[in-house]
C-alpha positions as CSV (number, residue, x, y, z in Angstrom):
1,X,37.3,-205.1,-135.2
2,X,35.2,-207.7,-136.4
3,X,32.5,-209.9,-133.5
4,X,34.5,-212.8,-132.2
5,X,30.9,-214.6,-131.5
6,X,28.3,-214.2,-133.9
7,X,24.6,-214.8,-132.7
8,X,22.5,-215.9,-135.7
9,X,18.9,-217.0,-134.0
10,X,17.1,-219.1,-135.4
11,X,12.5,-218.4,-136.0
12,X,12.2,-220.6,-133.2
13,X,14.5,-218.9,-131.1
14,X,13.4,-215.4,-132.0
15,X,9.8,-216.1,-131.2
16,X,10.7,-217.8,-127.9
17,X,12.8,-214.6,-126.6
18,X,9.9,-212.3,-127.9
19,X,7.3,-214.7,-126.0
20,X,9.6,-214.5,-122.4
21,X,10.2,-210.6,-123.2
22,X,6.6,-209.6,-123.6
23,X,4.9,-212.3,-121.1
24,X,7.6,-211.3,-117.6
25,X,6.7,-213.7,-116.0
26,X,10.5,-214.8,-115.0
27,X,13.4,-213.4,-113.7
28,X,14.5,-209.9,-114.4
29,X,17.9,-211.4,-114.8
30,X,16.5,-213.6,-117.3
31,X,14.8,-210.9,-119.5
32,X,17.8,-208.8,-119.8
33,X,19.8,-211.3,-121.1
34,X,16.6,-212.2,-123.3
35,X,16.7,-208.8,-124.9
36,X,20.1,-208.2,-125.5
37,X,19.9,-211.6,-127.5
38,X,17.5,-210.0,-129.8
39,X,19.7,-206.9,-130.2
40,X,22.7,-208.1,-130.8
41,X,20.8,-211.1,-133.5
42,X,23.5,-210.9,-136.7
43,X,20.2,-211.1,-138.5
44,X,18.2,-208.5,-137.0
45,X,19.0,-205.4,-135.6
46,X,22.9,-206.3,-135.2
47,X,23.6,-203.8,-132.2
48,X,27.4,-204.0,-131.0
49,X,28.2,-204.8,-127.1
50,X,28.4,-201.3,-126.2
51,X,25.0,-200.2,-127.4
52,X,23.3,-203.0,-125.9
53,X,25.3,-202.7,-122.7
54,X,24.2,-199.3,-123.0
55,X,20.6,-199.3,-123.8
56,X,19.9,-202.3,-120.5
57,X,22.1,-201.2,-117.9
58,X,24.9,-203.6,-118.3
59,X,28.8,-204.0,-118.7
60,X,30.0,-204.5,-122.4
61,X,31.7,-207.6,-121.0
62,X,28.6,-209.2,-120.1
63,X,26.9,-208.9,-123.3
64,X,30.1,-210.6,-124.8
65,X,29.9,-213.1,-122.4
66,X,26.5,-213.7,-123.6
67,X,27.4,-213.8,-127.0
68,X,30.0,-216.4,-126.3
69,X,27.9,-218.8,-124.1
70,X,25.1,-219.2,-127.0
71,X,27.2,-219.9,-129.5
72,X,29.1,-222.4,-127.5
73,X,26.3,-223.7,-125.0
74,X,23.2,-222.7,-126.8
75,X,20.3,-220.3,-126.0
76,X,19.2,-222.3,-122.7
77,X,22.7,-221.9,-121.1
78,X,22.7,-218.0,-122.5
79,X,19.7,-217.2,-120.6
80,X,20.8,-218.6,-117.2
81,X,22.9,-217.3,-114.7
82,X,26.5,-219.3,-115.1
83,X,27.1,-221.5,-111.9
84,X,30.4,-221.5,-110.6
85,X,33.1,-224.0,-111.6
86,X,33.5,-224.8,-108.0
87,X,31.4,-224.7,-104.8
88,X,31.4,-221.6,-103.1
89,X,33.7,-222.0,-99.9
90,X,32.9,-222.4,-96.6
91,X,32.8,-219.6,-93.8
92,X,35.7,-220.0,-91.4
93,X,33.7,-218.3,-89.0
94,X,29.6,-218.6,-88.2
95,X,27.7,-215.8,-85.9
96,X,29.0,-217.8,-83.4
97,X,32.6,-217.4,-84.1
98,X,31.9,-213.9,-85.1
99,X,30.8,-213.1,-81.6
100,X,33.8,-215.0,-80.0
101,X,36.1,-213.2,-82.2
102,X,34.4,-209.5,-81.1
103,X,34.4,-210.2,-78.0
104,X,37.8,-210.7,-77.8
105,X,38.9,-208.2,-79.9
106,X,37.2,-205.9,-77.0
107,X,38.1,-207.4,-74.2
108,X,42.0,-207.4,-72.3
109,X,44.8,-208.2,-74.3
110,X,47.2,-211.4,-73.2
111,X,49.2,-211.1,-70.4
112,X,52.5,-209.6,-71.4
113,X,50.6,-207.6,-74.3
114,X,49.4,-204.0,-74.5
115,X,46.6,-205.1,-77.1
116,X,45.4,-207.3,-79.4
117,X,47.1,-208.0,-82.6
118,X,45.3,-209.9,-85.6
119,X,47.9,-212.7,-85.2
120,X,47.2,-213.0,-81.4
121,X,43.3,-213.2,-82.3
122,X,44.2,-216.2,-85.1
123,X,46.2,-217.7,-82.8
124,X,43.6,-217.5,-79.9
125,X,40.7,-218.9,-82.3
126,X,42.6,-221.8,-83.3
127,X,43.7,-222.7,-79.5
128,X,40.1,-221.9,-77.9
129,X,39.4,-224.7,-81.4
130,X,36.8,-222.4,-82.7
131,X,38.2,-222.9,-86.4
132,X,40.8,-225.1,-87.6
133,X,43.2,-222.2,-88.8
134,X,42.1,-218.8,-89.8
135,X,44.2,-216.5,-91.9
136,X,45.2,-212.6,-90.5
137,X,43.5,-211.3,-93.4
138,X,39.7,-212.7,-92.3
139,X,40.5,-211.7,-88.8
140,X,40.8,-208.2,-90.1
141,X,37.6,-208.2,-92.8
142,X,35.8,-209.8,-89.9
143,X,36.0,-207.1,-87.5
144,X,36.3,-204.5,-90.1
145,X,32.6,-205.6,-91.2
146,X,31.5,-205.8,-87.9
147,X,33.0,-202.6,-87.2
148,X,34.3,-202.9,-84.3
149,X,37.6,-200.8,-83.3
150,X,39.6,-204.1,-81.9
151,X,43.0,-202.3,-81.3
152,X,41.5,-199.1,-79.5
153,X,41.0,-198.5,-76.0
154,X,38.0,-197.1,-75.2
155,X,37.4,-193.9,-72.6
156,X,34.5,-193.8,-70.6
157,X,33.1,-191.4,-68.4
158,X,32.1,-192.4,-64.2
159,X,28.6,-193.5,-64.2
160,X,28.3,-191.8,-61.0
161,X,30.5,-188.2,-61.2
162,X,31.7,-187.1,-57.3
163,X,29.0,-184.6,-55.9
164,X,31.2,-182.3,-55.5
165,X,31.5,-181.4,-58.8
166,X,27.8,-181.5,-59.5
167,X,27.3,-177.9,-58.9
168,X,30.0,-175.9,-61.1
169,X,28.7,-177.4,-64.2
170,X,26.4,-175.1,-65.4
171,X,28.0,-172.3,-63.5
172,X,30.6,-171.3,-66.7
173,X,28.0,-171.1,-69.3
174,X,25.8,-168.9,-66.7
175,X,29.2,-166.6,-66.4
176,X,29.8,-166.3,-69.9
177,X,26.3,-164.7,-70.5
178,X,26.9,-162.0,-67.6
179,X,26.9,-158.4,-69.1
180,X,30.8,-157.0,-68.9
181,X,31.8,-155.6,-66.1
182,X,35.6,-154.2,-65.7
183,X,35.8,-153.9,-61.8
184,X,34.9,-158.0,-61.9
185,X,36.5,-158.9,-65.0
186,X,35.9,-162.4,-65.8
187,X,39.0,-164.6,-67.5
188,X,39.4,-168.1,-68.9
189,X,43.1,-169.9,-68.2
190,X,44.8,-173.1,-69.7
191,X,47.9,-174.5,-70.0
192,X,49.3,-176.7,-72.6
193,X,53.0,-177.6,-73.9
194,X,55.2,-177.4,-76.8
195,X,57.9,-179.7,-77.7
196,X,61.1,-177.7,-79.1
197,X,62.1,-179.1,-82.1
198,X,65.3,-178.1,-84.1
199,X,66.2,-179.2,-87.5
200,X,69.0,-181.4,-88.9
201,X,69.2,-179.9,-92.5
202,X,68.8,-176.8,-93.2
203,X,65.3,-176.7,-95.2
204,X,64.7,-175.6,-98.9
205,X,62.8,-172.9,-99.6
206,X,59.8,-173.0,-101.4
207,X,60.1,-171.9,-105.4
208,X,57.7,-171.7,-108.4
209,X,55.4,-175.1,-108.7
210,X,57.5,-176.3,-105.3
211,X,56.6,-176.3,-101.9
212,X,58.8,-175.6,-99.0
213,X,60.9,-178.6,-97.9
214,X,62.0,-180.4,-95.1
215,X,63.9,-183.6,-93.7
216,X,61.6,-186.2,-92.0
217,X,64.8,-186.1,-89.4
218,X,64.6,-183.7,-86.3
219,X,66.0,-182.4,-82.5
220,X,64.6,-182.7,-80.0
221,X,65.1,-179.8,-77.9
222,X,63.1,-180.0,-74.5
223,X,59.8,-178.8,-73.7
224,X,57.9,-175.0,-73.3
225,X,54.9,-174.4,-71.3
226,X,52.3,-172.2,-72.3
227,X,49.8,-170.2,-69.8
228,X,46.7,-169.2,-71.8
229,X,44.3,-166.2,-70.5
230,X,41.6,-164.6,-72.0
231,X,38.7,-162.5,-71.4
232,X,35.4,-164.1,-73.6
233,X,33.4,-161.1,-72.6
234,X,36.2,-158.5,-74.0
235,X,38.7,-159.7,-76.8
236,X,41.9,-159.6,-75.0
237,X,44.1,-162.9,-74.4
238,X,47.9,-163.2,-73.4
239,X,49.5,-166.1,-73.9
240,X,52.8,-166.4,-71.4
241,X,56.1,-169.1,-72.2
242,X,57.5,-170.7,-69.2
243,X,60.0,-173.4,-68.6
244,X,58.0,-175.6,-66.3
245,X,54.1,-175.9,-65.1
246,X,54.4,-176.0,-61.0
247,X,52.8,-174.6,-58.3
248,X,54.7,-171.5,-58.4
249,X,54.6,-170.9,-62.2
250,X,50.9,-171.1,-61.5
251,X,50.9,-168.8,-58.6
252,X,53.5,-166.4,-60.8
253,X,51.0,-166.3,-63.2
254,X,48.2,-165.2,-60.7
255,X,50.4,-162.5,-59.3
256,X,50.5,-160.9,-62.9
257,X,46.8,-161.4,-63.2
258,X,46.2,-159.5,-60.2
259,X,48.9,-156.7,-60.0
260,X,50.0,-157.0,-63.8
261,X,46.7,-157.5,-65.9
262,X,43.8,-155.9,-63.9
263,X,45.6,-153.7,-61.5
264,X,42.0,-152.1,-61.2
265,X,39.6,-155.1,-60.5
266,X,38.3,-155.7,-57.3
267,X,37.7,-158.9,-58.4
268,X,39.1,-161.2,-60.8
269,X,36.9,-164.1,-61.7
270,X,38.9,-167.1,-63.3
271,X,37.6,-170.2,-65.0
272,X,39.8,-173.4,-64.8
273,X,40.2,-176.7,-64.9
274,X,40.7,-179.2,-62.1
275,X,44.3,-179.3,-62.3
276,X,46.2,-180.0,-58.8
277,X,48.2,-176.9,-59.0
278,X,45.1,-174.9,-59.6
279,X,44.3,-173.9,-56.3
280,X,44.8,-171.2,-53.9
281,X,47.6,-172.9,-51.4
282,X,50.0,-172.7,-54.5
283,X,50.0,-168.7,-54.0
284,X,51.1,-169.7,-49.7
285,X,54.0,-172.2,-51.6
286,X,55.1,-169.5,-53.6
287,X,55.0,-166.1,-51.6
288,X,55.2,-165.2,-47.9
289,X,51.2,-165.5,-46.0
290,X,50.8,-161.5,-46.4
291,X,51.1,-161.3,-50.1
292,X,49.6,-165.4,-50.8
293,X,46.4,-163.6,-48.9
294,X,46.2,-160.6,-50.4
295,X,46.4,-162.2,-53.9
296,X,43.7,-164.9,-53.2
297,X,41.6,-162.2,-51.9
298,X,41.1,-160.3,-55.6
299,X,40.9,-164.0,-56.9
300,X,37.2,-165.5,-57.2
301,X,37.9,-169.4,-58.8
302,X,35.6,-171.3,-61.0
303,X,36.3,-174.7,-61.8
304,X,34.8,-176.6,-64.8
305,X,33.3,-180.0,-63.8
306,X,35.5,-183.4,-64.1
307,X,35.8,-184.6,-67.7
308,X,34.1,-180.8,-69.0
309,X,36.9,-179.0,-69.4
310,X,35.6,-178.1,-72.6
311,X,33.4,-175.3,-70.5
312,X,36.5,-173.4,-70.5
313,X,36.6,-170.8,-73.6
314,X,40.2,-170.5,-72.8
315,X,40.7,-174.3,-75.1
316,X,38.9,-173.1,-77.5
317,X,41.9,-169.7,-77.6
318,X,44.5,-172.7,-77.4
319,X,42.9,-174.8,-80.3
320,X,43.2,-171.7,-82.3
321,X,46.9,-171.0,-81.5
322,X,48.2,-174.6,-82.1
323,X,46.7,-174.1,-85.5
324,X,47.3,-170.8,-86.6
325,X,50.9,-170.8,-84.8
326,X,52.4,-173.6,-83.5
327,X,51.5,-176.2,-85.5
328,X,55.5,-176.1,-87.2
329,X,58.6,-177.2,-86.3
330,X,60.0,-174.5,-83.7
331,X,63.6,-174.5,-82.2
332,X,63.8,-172.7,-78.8
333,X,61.9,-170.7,-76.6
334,X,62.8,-167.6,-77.2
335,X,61.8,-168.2,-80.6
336,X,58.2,-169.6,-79.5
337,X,58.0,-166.9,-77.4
338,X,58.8,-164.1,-80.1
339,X,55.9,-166.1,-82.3
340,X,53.1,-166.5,-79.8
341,X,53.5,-162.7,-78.7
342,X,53.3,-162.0,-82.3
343,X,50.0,-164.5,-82.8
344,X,49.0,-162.1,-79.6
345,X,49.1,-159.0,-81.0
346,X,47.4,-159.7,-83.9
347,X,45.0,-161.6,-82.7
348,X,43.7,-159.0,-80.3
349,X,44.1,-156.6,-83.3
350,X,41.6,-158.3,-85.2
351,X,38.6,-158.2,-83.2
352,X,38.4,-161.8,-82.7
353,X,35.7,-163.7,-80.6
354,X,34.7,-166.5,-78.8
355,X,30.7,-166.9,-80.1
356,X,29.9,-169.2,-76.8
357,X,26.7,-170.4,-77.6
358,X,25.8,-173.0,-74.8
359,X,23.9,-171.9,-71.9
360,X,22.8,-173.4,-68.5
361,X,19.7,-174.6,-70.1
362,X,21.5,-176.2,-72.6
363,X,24.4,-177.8,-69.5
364,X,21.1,-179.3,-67.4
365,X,19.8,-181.3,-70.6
366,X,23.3,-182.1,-72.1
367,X,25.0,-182.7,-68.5
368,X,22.0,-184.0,-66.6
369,X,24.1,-187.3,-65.4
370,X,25.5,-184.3,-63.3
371,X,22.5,-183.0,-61.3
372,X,20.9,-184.6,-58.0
373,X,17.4,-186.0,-58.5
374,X,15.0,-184.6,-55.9
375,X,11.4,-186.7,-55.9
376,X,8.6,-185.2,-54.4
């Protein structure tokens, strides 16, 4: 296809590009656009648009764009940048509007709202009369820029954490470096839940070059609760279903621990979080004041710091089994309980670990906020 715009320089011309080329003492923009003049001259070397947009870096669009504006504008017009056909338009918002604009965005919503919306913060700029009218769309490239997440809630931590809680901090990490010992076994315990959910359709199995479908529709089917225990320094966990999460589930659970679990211990050490229900009157809720006592006396409690639950190894078991188990679709409990003792066994088959790497060194730099200050 032949050149829509042919560039035939003149002498003149030709010696005036050379003279810009070789001297350089303009623009780099300038000097591009100087070359690929001379390239693509019909009467010297002739290149096409590609191989000159090739050769300097450019876009075969742009050398035809040059083309076009010398032979319609002449070689003064070619060489300069082309200035828009209108002025550029104003900025709805200056720094100053910016900074109104974020700090509403991260402030309270309205009353009568649970958060901002980018129509609510148009509509607020226009009646505060920082802008005239403002369009959704810069509301959102605005604080999208600026990155700011305007429509989260941010979760912060108590700048001044209860003393209480100041000394079990780097107590975990100190237990899970312990040698083993089996008459003071030492165990991790969580909880989490599972919603039951039973389909609609039946699904489609998968075939060859399909995957496995099903509907988007589902039942809902109540909750499960799990209790998760393991041993870090061994490779044993046991993961038990319940209906509910009181006080006497927990204190159930204990009871299995001590008399079930580790008939043998003297002692059973046990890692948890703060949880209410967590504590040692549950067992006096749940049996009579002979066998509550006798349980909390094989019972040694360790409770991870406020806002460190993360200390416990017994999330990191439950992270696992949500991913490797119960992230599906499953229908009743006694299904979910069939599974997760199935996830069990194998699990402790497989010789599976918990490689805890943090220390107490590690929780007084990390968790300093934590310790008391002592001057002397």
């Amino acid at each position: 296809m032949g050149k829509k715009y042919i560039v035939r320089l003149t002498t003149e011309e030709r010696e005036r590009l050379k003279a810009l080329v070789s001297k350089g003492r303009t623009s780099a923009r300038k000097v591009g656009r100087a070359r690929v003049l001379l390239k693509v001259d019909a009467d010297g070397p002739n290149w096409t648009d590609q191989q000159a947009a090739d050769a300097y870096g450019m876009r075969a669009n742009t050398v035809a764009d040059i083309r076009q504006r010398f032979v319609e504008e002449g070689l003064d017009q070619a060489l300069e940048r082309k200035q828009p056909d209108e002025p550029p338009r104003r900025r709805k918002l200056d720094g100053a509007g910016e900074a109104r604009l974020i700090a509403m965005a991260c402030g309270e919503a309205p009353e009568g709202r649970a958060r901002w919306t980018l129509k609510l913060l148009a509509g607020q700029l226009v009646e505060l009369a920082v802008v005239d009218g403002i369009s959704y769309e810069t509301v959102r490239r605005t604080l999208k820029k600026r990155a700011e997440a305007a429509h989260e809630s941010v979760l912060v931590y108590p700048a001044e954490p209860e003393r209480r809680v100041r000394c079990r901090d780097g107590r975990c990490p100190a237990l899970y470096h312990e040698p083993y010992d089996p008459a003071r076994p030492l165990v991790c315990m969580d909880e989490t839940s599972k919603q039951l959910v039973g389909e609609t359709r039946t699904p489609i199995a998968a075939g060859p070059g399909r995957a496995r479908r099903i509907d988007y529709e589902y039942e809902r089917r109540g909750t499960a609760d799990l209790f998760m225990f393991t041993e870090p320094l061994g490779n044993w966990r046991c993961v038990e279903v319940t209906e509910t999460r009181t006080r006497i589930d927990w204190a159930l659970q204990m009871k299995n621990l001590v008399d079930v679990y580790y008939p043998a211990a003297t002692t059973i050490r046990v890692v948890m979080d703060n949880l209410n229900t967590h504590t040692l009157g549950s067992l006096y809720e749940a049996f009579p004041p002979e066998e509550a006592r006798r349980i909390a006396e094989k019972l040694e409690l360790h409770y991870t710091p406020k806002h460190g639950s993360w200390l416990n190894v017994a999330e990191i078991e439950l992270r696992v089994l949500t991913v490797q188990c119960l992230n599906r679709r499953i229908p009743d409990a006694a299904t979910l309980r069939r599974e997760v003792h199935a996830w069990e066994a194998g699990r402790n088959a497989s010789g599976a670990r918990v490689d805890w790497q943090f220390t107490s060194d590690d929780a007084r730099i990390h968790l300093k906020r934590l310790y008391p200050r002592f001057q002397t």
